[in-house]
C-alpha positions in Angstrom: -56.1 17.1 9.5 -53.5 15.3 11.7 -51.1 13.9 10.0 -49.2 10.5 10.5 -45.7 10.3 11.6 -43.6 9.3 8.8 -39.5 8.6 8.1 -38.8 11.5 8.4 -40.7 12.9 11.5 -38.5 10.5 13.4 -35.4 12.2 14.8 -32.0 12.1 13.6 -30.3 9.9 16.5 -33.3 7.3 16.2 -33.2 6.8 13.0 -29.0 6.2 14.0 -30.3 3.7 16.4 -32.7 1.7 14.6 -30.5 1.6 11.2 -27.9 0.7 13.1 -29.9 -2.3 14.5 -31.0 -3.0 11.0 -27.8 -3.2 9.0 -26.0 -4.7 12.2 -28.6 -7.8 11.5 -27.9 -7.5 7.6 -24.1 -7.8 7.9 -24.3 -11.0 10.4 -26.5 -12.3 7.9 -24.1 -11.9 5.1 -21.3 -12.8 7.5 -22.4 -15.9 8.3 -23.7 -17.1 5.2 -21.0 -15.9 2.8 -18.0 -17.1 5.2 -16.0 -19.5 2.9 -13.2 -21.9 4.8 -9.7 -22.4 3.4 -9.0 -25.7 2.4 -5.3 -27.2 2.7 -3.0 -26.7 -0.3 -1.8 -29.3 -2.4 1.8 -29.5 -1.9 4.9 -31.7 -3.3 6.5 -33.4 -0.1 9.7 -34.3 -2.2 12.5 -34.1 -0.5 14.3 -30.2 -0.5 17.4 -30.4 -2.4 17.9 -26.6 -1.1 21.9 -26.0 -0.3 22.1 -23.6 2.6 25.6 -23.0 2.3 26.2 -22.6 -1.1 23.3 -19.9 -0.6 24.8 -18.2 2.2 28.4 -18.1 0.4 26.3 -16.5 -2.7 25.1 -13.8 -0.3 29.0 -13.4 1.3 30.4 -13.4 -2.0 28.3 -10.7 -3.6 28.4 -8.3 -0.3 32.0 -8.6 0.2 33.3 -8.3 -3.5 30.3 -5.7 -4.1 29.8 -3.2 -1.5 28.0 0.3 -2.4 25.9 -1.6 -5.0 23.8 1.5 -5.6 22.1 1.5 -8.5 23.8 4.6 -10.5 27.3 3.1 -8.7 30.2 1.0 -10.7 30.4 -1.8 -8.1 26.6 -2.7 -9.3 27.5 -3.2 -12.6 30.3 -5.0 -11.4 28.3 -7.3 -9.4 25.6 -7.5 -12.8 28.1 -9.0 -14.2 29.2 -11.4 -11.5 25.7 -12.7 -11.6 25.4 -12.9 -14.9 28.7 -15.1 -14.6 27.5 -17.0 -11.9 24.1 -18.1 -13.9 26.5 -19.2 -16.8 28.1 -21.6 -14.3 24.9 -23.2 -13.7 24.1 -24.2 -17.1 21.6 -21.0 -18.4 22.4 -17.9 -20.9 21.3 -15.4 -19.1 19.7 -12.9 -20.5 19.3 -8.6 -19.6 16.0 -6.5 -20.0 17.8 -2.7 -19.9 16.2 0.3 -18.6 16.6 4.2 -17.6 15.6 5.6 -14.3 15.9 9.6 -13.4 17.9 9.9 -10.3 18.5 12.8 -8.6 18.0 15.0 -11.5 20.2 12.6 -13.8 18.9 9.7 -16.1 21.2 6.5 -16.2 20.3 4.7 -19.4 22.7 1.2 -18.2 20.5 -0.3 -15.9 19.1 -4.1 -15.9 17.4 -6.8 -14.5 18.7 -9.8 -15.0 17.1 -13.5 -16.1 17.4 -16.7 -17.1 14.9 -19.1 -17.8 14.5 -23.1 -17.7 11.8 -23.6 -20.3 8.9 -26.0 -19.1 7.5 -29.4 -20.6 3.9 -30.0 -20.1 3.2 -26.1 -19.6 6.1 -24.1 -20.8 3.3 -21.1 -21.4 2.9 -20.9 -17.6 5.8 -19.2 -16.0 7.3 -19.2 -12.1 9.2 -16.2 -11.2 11.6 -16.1 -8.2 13.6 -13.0 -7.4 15.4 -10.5 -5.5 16.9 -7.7 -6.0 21.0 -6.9 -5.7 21.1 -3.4 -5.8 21.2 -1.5 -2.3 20.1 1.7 -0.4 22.8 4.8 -0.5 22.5 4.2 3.8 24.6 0.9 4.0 27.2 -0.8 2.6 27.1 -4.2 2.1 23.2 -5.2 1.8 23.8 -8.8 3.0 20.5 -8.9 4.5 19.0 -6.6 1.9 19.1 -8.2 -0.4 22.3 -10.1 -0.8 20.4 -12.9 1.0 17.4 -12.8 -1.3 19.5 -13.1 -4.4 21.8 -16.1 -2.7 18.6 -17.8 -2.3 17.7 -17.0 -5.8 21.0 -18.5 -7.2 20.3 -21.8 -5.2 17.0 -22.1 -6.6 18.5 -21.7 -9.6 21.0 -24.5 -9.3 18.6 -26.8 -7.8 16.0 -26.9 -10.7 18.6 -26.4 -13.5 19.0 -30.4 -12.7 15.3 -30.8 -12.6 12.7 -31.5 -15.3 9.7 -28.7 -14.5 6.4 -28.8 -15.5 6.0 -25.3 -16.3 8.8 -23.1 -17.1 10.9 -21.3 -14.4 12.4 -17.9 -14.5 15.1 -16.9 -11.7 15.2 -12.9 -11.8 17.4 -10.4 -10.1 16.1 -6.8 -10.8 18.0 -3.5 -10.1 16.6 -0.5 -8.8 14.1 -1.5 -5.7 15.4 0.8 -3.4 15.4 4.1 -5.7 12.3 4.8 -7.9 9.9 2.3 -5.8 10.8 -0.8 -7.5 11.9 0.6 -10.9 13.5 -2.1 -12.1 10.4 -4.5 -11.1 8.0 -2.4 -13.1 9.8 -1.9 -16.1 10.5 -5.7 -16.3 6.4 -6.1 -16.1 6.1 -3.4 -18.4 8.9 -4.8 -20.9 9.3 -8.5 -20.7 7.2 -9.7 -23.6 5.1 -12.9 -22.0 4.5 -11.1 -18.8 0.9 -12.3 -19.2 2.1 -15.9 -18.7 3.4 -15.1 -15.6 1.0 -17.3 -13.0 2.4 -16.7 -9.8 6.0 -14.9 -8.8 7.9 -15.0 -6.0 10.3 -12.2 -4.3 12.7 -12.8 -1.1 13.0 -9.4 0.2 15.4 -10.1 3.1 16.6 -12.7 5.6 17.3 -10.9 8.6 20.5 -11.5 11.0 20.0 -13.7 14.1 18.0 -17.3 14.5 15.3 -17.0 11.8 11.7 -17.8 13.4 9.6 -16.8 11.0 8.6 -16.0 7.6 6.3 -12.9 7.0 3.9 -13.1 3.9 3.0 -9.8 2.3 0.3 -9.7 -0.4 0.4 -5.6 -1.2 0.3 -4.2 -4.6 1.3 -0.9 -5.8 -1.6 1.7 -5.6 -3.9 -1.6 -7.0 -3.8 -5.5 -6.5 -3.6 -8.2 -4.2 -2.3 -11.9 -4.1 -4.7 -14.2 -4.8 -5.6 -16.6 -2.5 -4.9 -19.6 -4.5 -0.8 -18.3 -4.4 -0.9 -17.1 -0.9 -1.9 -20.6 0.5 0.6 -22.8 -1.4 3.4 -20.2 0.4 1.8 -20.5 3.8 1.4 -23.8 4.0 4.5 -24.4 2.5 6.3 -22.9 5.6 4.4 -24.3 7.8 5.1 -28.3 6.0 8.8 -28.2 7.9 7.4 -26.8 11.3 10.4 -25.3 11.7 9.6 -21.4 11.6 6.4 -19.6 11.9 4.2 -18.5 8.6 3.2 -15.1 9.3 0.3 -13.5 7.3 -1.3 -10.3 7.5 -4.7 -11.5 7.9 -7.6 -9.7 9.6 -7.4 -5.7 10.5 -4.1 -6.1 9.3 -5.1 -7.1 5.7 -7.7 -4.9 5.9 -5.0 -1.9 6.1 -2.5 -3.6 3.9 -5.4 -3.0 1.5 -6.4 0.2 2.1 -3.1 1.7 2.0 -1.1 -0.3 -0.7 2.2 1.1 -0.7 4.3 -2.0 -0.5 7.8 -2.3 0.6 9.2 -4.9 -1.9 9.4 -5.9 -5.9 6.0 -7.8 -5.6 3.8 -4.8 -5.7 4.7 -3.7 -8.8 4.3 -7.4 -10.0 0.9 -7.1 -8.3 0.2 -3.3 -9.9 0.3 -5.2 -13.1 -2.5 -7.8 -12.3 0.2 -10.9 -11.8 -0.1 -12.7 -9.2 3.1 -12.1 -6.4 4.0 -12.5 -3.0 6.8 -11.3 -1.0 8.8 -13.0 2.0 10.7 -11.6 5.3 12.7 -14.1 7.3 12.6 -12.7 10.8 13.8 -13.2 14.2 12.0 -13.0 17.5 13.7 -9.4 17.9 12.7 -8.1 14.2 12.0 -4.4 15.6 15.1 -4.4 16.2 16.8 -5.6 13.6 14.4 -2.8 11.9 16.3 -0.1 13.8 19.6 -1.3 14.0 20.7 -3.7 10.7 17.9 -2.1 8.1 19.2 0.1 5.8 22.6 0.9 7.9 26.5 -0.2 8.0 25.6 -2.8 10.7 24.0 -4.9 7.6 26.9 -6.5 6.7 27.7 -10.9 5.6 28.3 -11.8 9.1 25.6 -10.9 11.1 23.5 -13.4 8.6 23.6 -17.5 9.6 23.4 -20.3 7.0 20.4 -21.8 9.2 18.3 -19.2 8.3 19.2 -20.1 4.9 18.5 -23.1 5.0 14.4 -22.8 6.4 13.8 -20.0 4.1 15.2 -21.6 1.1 13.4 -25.2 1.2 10.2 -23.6 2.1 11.1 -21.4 -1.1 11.7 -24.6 -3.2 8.4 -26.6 -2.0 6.7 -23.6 -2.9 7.8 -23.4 -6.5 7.6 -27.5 -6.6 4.1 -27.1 -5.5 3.1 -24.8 -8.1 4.9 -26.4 -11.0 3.0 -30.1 -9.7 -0.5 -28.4 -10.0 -2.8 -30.5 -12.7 -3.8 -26.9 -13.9 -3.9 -23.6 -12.5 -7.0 -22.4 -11.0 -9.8 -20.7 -13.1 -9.8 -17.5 -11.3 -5.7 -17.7 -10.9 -5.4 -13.5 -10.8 -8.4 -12.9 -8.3 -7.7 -11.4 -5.2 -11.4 -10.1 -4.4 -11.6 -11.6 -1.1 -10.8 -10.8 2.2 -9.0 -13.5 5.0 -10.6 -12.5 8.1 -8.7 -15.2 10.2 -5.9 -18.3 9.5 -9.1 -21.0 8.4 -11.5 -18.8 6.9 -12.3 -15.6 4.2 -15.0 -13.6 2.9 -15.5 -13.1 -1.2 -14.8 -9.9 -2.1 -18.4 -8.9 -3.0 -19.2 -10.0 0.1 -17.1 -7.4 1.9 -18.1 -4.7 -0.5 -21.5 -5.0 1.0 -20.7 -5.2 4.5 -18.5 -1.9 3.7 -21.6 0.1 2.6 -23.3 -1.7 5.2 -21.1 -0.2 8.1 -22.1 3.5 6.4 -25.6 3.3 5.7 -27.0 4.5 9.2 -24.6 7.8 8.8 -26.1 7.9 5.6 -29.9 7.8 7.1 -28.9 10.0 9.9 -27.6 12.6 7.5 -30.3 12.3 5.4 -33.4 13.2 8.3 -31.4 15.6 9.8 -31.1 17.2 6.4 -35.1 16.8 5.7 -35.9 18.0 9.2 -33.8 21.2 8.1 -35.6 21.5 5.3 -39.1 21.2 6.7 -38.1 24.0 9.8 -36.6 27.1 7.7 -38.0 28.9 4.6 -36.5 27.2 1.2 -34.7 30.2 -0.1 -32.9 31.1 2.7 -31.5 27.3 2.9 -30.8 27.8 -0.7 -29.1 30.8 -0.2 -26.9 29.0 2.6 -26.4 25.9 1.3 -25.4 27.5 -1.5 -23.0 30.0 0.1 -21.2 27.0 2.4 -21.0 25.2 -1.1 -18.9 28.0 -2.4 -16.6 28.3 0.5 -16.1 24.6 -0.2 -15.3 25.3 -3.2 -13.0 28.4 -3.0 -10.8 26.2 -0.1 -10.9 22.9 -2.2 -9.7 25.3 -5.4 -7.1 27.0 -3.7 -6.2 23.5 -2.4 -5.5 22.1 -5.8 -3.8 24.6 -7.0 -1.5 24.0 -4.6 -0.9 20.3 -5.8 -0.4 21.9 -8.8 2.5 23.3 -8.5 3.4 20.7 -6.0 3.4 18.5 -9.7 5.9 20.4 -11.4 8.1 21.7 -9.1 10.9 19.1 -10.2 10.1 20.4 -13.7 11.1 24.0 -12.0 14.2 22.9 -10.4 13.2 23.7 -7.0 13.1 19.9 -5.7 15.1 17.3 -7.7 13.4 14.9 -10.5 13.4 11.2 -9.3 11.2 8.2 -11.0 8.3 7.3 -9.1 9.7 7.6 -5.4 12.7 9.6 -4.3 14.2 6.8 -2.1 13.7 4.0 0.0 13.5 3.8 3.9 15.8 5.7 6.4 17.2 7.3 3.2 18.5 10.9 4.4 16.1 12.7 1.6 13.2 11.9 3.7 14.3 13.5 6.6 15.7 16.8 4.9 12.3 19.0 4.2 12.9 21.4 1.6 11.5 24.4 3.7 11.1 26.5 0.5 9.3 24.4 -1.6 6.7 23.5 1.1 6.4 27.6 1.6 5.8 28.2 -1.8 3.0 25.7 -1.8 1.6 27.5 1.7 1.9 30.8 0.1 0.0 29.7 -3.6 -3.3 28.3 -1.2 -3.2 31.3 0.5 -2.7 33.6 -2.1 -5.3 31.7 -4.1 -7.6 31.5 -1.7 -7.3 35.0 -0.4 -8.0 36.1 -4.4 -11.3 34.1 -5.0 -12.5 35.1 -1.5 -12.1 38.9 -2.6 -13.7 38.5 -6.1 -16.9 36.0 -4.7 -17.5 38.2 -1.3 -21.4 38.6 -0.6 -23.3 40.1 2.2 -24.6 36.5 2.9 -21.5 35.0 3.5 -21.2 35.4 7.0 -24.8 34.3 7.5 -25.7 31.9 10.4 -27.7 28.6 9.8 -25.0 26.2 11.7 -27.8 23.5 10.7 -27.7 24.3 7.4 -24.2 24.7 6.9 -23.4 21.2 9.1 -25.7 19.4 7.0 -24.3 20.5 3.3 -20.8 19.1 5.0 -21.6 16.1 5.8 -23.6 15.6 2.7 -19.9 16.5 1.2 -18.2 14.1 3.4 -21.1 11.4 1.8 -19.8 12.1 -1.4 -16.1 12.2 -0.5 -16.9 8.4 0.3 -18.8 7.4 -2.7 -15.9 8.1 -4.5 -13.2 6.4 -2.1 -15.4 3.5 -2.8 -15.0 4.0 -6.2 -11.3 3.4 -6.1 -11.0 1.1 -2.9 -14.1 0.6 -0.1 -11.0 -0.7 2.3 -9.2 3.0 1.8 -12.6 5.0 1.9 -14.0 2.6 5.1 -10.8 3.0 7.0 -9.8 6.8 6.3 -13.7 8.1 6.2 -15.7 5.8 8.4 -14.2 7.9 12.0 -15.0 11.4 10.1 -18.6 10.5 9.5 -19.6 9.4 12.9 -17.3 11.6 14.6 -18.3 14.9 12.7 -22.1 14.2 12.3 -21.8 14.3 15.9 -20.6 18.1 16.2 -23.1 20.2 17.7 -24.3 23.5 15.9 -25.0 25.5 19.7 -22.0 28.0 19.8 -21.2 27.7 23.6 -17.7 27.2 25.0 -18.8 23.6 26.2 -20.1 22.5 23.0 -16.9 23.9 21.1 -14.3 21.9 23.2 -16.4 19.2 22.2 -16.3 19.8 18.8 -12.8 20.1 18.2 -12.1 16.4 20.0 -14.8 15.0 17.6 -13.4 16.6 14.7 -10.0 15.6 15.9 -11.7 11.9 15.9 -12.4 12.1 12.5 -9.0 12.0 11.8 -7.5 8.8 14.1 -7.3 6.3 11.9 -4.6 9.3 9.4 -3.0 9.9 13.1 -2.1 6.1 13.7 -0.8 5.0 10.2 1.4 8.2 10.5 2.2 7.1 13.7 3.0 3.7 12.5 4.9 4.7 9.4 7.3 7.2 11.4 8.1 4.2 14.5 7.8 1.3 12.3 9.2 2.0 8.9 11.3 4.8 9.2 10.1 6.6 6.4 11.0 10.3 7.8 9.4 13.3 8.6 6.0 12.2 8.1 4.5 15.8 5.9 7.6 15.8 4.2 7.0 11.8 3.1 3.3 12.4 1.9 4.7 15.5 0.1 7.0 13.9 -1.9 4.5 10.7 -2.1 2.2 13.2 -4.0 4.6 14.6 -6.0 6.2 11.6 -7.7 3.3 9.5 -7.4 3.6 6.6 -5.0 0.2 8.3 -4.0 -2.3 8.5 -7.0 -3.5 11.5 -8.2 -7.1 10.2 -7.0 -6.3 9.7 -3.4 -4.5 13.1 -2.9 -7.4 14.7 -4.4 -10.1 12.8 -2.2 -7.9 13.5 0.4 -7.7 17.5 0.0 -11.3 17.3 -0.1 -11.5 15.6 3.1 -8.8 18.0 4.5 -11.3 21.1 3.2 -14.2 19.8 4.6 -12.4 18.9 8.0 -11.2 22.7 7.6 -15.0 24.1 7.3 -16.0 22.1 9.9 -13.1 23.7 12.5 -14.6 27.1 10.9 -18.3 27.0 11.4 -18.3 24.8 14.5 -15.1 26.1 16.8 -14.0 29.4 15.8 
């Protein structure tokens, strides 16, 4: 008897093809029906009381009297107390929320953030943060732009509304430690302050930069987790744009999308954000920003007078009708902490579980592909002897992945050993000189343990069938690993797992199991495509951010945990699969 085609009969590159068609008609379905617009914000027009020079002489006064404000430095306990002198002037008692960081192998117990608050009348259980931070990287020596300017804007805030009845109470906050320990100081106020779960929406001014301000850049990012609502991130935007007088910048589209997927922020607010309370952060930029990256950024040059009060001046009455805005609201939305949505453009969004779908959506026809050509293997060999390989590649994956963790294993306590120094969190902060010293001996000790693992476990497990052929076989139990690898991505985050893992599992279900010389160059350029999306952000990180030499910056990320323990371990996985695949289908 004949029997009928089915599913599975149907080869692997059709049944590409025709899911592709498929879930391409699904997701403009969902697209179109699910796309939300973003109405205006309510905002209070009153007139900005917002002194620009009284700001900018906050900023020239702290950099001058305070230079070297490091955070385990005497000058930044001077300039604590300066601020703390300068908020008594104003009317407030300000008050200090100590904490102790590890530093370079030493643990300073004196550190502080510093607060005052102006209690609210209608809503004084709903709080408005605005801060900065006035401590400053070991590379410079003045931080007027970062962030003597963001706490002079603070202290004008703070004058304006200590004359003004609020609505909701205010808090104006200057926290130490941003640039050491990856906002220390931030995360042990969220983690200390006892109503930080009255906190609705707070605010951070990261830096004005020097030259003709033209913008103001909005980033949403949180620490490892979280996102600014949507809610909070309108009232700023439009804000800006209310005075037409410098551009509102947001990281919408592909560039949300990323700012999501990676989520290591560069300011105060993603630690607010790690917490689940709603924060933003703000950059006053010029036309020539990459430049002032390179050249004023974390270096001498960022001294009081490269800054002008005009700058001041947009940045802080945008900062003020903000705040205003927020304080006039009737009540704060229902959802006021959600940020499970994505903005795919300036007007409109997409709710979160609406993206969630079009993420699985985008991996589904891998998913079929992988699954016929696995069934088609299957239905072409005798069963034991794809047992036997399947379960022999599965072993090698797990030897490599083994020897790979133990390797981040000792990677974990090598401060604890002495052979790299114990910092909190993060070492240091951009352009720092510790991210672009390698310590040579600790990355060889790791080398050495996966090898010396490795090399063990492959002695003790060795079996005739080990060097077996069955490219098919083996091709298929990898990608079925790869499948896996992004289950659990989406787990954690679809926007990490869709960027990272969506070029490996078109590019490497591609690889071709014929051992010719033609199909091998091939095979290594598609298994180098699986990785384009890792090559660009380290790309992007090195040019743009100055964050060192790049393997020596994810080391240390693993390490003291700006990358989770999660992601490093998906991401060895990846690394051993990506490793099998160079074995089986190359060499």
């Amino acid at each position: 008897m004949r029997h009928k085609p089915g599913f599975t009969q149907i080869s692997p590159w059709k049944t590409l093809i025709r899911t592709s068609l498929i879930c391409g008609l699904l997701a403009g379905i969902l697209f179109s029906t699910n796309l939300h617009r973003i109405e205006p914000s309510p905002l209070d027009l009153s007139p900005p009381q917002f002194n620009a020079t009284l700001a900018h002489q906050a900023m020239f006064s702290l950099s001058k009297k305070f230079p070297n404000r490091v955070t385990w430095g005497e000058n930044r306990k001077g300039a604590a107390i300066w601020l703390k002198n300068e908020l008594r002037s104003l009317g407030y008692t300000p008050q200090t929320l100590p904490f102790s960081e590890v530093i370079a192998g030493i643990q300073y117990n004196q550190l502080e953030n510093i607060y005052v608050e102006k209690r609210g009348t209608r809503h004084p259980e709903e709080k408005i943060i605005a801060m900065a931070h006035y401590d400053i990287t070991d590379t410079t020596v003045e931080g007027a732009m970062d962030d003597g300017s963001g706490v002079g804007v603070v202290l004008e805030l703070a004058r304006i509304f200590s004359k003004i009845e609020t609505d909701r109470t205010l808090i104006f906050l200057l926290t130490d430690s941003e640039e050491f320990g990856a906002f220390w100081g931030a995360r042990a106020f969220t983690r200390s302050y006892e109503n930080a779960n009255q906190i609705i929406a707070a605010l951070n001014f990261d830096f004005i930069s020097p030259g003709k301000l033209t913008r103001i850049l909005t980033l949403c990012d949180g620490l490892k987790s979280g996102y600014t609502p949507l809610w909070f991130r309108e009232i700023a935007l439009d804000s800006i744009r209310s005075f037409g007088r410098a551009e509102a910048k947001d990281m919408y589209g592909m560039e949300e999308f990323v700012e999501r997927a990676i989520q290591i922020p560069p300011a105060d607010h993603g630690a607010f954000l790690e917490a689940g309370i709603p924060a933003l952060n703000w950059v006053g930029q010029p036309d020539n920003f990459s430049y002032v990256m390179s050249h004023y950024h974390h270096t001498p040059a960022d001294v009081a007078e490269a800054l002008e009060p005009r700058s001041f001046e947009i940045f802080g009455q945008a900062a003020e009708r903000v705040i205003r805005s927020i304080d006039q609201l009737p009540k704060i939305p229902p959802d006021w902490r959600n940020s499970s949505y994505w903005k795919i453009s300036e007007h409109y969004y997409l709710p979160g579980w609406t993206v969630t779908l079009l993420h699985i959506l985008i991996f589904l026809p891998f998913v079929a592909f992988s699954f016929v050509k696995f069934t088609l293997s299957v239905r072409a060999r005798q069963k034991h002897r794809i047992l036997a390989v399947a379960k022999n590649e599965l072993k090698q994956i797990g030897i490599l992945f083994t020897s790979m963790l133990s390797g981040y294993g000792l990677m974990l306590v090598l401060p604890a050993l002495r052979i790299i120094t114990q910092y909190e969190t993060f070492p240091a902060t951009q352009k720092s000189l510790i991210l672009y010293s390698p310590n040579l001996l600790a990355i060889a000790l790791v080398i050495a343990t996966v090898t010396l693992v490795y090399a063990t476990f492959t002695q003790l497990t060795a079996h005739h069938l080990d060097l077996a052929g069955q490219p098919k076989v083996r091709h298929t139990v990898l990608t079925a690993s790869l499948a896996l690898i992004i289950v659990l991505a989406f787990l954690k985050n679809s926007y990490l797992g869709t960027l990272l893992l969506l070029p490996p599992a078109y590019f490497w279900m591609a690889i071709d199991s014929k051992q010719n010389h033609e199909k091998r160059a091939v095979n290594v350029l598609l298994i180098l495509g699986g990785a384009i999306t890792f090559i660009a952000i380290a790309i992007v990180l090195n040019t743009v951010f100055h964050v060192g030499v790049f393997y020596w910056y994810l080391f240390l990320s693993a390490i003291y945990g700006l990358i989770s323990s999660y992601a490093t371990t998906l991401f060895l996985l990846s690394i051993t699969v990506m490793i099998r695949l160079f074995r089986s289908f190359v060499l």
